[in-house]
PADO-290053 format. One record per residue (C-alpha): z, x, y; residue number from 1. Coordinates in steps of 0.5 Angstrom, whole numbers, always signed. Each point is the difference from the previous one (the first is absolute). Layout:
% residues N
+-------+-------+-------+-----+
|    up |  east | north |   n |
+-------+-------+-------+-----+
|     Z |     X |     Y | NUM |
...
+-------+-------+-------+-----+
***
This chain:
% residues 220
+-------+-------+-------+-----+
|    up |  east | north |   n |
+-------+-------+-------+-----+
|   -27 |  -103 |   +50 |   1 |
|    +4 |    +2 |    -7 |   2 |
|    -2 |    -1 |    -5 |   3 |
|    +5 |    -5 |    -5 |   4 |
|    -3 |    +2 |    -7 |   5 |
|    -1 |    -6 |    -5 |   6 |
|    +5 |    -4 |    +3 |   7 |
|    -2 |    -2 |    +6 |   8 |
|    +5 |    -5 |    +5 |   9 |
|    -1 |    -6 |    -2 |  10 |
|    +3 |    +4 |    -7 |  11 |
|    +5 |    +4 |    +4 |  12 |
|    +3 |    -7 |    +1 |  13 |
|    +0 |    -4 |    -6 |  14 |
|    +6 |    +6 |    -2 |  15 |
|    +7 |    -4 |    +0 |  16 |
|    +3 |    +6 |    +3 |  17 |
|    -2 |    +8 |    +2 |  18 |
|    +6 |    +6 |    +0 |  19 |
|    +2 |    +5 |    +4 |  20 |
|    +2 |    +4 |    -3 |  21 |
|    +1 |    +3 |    -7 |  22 |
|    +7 |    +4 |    -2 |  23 |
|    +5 |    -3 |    -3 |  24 |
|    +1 |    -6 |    +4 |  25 |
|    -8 |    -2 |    +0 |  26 |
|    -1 |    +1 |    -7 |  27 |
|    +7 |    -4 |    -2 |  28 |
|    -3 |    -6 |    +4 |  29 |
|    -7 |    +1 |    -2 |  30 |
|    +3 |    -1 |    -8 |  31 |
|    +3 |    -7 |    +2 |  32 |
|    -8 |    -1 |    +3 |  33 |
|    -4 |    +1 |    -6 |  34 |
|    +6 |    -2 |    -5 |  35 |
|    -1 |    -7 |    +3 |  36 |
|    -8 |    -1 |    +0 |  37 |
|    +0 |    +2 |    +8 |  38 |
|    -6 |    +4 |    +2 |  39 |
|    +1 |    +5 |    +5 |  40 |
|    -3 |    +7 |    +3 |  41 |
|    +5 |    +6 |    +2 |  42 |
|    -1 |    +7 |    +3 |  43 |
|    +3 |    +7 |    +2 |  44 |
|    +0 |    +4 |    +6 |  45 |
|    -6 |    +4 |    -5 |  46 |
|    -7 |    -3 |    -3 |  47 |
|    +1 |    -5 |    -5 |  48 |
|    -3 |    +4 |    -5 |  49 |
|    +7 |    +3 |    +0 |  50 |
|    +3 |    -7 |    -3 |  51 |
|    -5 |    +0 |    -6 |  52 |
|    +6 |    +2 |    -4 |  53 |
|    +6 |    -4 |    +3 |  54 |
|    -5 |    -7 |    +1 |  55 |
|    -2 |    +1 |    -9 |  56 |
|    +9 |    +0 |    +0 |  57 |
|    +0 |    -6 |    +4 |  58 |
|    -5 |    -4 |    -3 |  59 |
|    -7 |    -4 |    +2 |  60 |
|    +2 |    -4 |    +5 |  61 |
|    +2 |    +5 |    +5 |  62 |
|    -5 |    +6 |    +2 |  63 |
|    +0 |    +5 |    +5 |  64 |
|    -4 |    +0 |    +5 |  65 |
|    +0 |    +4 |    +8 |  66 |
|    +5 |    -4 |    +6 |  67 |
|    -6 |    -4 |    +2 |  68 |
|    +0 |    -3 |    -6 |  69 |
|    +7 |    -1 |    -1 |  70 |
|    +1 |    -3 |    +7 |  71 |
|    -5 |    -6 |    -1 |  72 |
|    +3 |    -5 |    -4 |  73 |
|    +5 |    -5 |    +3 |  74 |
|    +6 |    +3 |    -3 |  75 |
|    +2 |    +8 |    +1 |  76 |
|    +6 |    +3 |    -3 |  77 |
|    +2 |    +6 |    +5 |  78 |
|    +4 |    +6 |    -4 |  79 |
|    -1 |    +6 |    +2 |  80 |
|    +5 |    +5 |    +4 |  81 |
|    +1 |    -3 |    +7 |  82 |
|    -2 |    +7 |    +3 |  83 |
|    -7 |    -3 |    -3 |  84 |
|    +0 |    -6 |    +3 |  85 |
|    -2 |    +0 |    +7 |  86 |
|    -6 |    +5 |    -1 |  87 |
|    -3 |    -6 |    -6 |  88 |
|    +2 |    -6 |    +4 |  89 |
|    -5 |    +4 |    +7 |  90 |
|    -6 |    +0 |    -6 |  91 |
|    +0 |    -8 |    +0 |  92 |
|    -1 |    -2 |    +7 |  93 |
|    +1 |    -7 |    -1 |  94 |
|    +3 |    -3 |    -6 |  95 |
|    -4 |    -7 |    +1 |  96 |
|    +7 |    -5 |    -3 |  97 |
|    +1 |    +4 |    -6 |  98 |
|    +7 |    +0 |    -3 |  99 |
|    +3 |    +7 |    +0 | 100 |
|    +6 |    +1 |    -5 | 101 |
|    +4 |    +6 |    +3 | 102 |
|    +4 |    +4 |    -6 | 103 |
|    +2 |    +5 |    +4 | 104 |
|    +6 |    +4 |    +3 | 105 |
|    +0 |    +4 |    +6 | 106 |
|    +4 |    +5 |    +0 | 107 |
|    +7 |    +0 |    +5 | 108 |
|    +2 |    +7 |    +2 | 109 |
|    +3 |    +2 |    +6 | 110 |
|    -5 |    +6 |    +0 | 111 |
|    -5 |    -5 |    -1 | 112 |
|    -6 |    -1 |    +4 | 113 |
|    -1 |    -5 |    +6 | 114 |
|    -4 |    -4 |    -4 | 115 |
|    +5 |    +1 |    -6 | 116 |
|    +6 |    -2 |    +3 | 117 |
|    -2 |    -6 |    +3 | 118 |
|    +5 |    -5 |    -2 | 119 |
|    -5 |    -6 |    -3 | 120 |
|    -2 |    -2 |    -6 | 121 |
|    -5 |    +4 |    -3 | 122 |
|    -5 |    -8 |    +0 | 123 |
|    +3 |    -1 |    +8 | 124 |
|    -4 |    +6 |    +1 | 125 |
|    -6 |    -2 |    -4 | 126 |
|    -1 |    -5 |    +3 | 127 |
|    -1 |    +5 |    +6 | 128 |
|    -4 |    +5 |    -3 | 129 |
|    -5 |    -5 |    -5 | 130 |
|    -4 |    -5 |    +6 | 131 |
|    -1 |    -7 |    -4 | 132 |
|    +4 |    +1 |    -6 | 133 |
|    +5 |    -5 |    -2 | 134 |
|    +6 |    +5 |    -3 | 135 |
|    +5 |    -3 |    -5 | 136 |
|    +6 |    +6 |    -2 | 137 |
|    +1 |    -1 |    -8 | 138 |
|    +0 |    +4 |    -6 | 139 |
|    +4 |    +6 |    +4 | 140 |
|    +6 |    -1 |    -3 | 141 |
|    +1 |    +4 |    -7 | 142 |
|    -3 |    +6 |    -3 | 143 |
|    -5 |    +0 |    -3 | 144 |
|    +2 |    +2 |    -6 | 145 |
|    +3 |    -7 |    +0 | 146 |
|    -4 |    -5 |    +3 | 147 |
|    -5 |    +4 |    -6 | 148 |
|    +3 |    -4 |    -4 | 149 |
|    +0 |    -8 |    -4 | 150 |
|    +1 |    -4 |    +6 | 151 |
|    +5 |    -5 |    -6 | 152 |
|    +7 |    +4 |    +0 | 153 |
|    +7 |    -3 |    -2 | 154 |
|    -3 |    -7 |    -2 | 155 |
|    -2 |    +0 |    +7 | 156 |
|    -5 |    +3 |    +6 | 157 |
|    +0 |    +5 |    +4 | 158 |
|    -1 |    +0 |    +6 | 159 |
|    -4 |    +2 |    +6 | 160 |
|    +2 |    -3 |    +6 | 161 |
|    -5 |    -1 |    +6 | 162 |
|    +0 |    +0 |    +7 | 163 |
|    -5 |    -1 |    +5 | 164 |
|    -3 |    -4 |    +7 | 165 |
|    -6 |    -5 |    -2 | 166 |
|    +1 |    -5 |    -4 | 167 |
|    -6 |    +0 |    -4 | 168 |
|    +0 |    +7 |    -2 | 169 |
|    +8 |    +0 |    -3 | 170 |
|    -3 |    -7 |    -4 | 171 |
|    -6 |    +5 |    -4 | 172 |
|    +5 |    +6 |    -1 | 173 |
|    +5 |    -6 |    -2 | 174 |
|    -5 |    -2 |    -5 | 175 |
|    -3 |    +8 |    -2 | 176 |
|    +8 |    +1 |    -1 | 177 |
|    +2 |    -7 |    -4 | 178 |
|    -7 |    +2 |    -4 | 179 |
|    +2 |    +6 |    -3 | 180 |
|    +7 |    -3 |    -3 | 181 |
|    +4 |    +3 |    +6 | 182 |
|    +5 |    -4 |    +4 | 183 |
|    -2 |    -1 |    +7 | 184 |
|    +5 |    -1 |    +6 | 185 |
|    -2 |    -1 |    +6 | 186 |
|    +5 |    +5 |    +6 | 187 |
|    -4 |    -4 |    +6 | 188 |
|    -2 |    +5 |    +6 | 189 |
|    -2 |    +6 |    +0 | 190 |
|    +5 |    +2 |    +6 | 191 |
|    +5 |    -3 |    -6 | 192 |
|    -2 |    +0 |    -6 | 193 |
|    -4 |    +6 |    +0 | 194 |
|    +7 |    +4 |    +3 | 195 |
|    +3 |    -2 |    -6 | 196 |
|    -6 |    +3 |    -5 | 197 |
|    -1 |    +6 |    +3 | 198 |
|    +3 |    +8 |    -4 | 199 |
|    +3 |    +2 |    +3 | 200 |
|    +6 |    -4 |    +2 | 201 |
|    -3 |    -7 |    -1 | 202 |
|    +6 |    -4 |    -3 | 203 |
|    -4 |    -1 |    -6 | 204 |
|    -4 |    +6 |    -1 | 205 |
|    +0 |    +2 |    -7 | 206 |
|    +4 |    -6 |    -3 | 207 |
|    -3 |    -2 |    -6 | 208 |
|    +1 |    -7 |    -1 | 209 |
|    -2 |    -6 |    -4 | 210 |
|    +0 |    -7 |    +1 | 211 |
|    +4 |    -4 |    -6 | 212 |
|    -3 |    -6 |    -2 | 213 |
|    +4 |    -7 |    +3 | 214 |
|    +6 |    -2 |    -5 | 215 |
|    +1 |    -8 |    -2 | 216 |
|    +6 |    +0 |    +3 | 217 |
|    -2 |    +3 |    +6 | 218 |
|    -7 |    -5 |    +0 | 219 |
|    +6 |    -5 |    -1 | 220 |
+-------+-------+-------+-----+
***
């Protein structure tokens, strides 16, 4: 059996969330975590020792850690490149009711591979790929550069919009995004909403949107 360090399962578990991922996309988010308070574990395709730097940036609540651990709290951020995922998702046989949050985009050329040029979302595809797993598509519609920053904009909220199948996974990432300071909205299905999120093509991809609060006369 591998060893777990001085962490251990029971440990693993208690951490609110794990990130796949550490580029720019998953640093972005990884900052709203430890901006908040929020414990997490994130990881790179190398040993966690190579995130020494990037988790000092980040800040105490978020350490590096290898996929294993990134994989074992109930909530997992995936933003890696999409030519990543497949291989990843075979390293977890059994996602045992986790929530995954798909923030990826698959690419869409015509001289794409077949799996690159299946017309699903990236989350429907998911769900094939990861047995077990709860899939909500958020967190996917800006660039990273933008989502990096406050979540108060214009007297408002940005949003994050969200999609997905199961009713208790979309409740916990409503309430993680709402947590952040952001503006949750619910697109509904994957096979709906999740079209509407993906880049490239989805009809909200790369909008940068933020929810007014409610006017007295529009409350009248």
């Amino acid at each position: 059996m591998r060893a777990k360090g001085a962490y251990g399962m029971a440990s693993l578990r208690e951490e609110k969330v794990g990130i796949v991922g550490a580029g720019a996309l998953g640093k972005a988010i990884a900052g709203h975590f430890v901006r908040c308070g929020i414990r997490g574990v994130i990881c790179n395709s190398r040993a966690p020792a190579t995130l020494d730097k990037v988790v000092q940036t980040l800040g105490p609540t978020i350490r590096a850690a290898t996929l294993e651990e990134a994989v074992a709290p109930e909530i997992v951020v995936i933003a890696i490149p999409w030519a990543r995922v497949p291989e990843m998702l075979e390293r977890v046989p059994d996602w045992e009711g986790r929530i995954i949050i798909d923030a990826t985009h698959p690419p869409c050329t015509r001289d794409a591979s077949p799996l690159e040029r299946d017309d699903r979302s990236s989350s429907e595809r998911i769900v094939k790929l990861a047995p077990g797993a709860h899939i909500v598509m958020a967190f996917n519609t800006l660039p990273a550069t933008v989502l990096a920053r406050p979540p108060a904009e214009a007297g408002g909220r940005r949003v994050i919009f969200y999609s997905g199948d199961h009713g208790r996974a979309k409740r916990k990432v409503a309430a993680l995004i709402s947590g952040l300071g952001f503006a949750a909205v619910d697109l509904g299905s994957l096979t709906v909403g999740a079209r509407l999120l993906q880049s490239p093509g989805g009809a909200l991809a790369m909008l940068n949107l933020v929810q007014l609060p409610a006017t007295s006369s529009a409350r009248g």
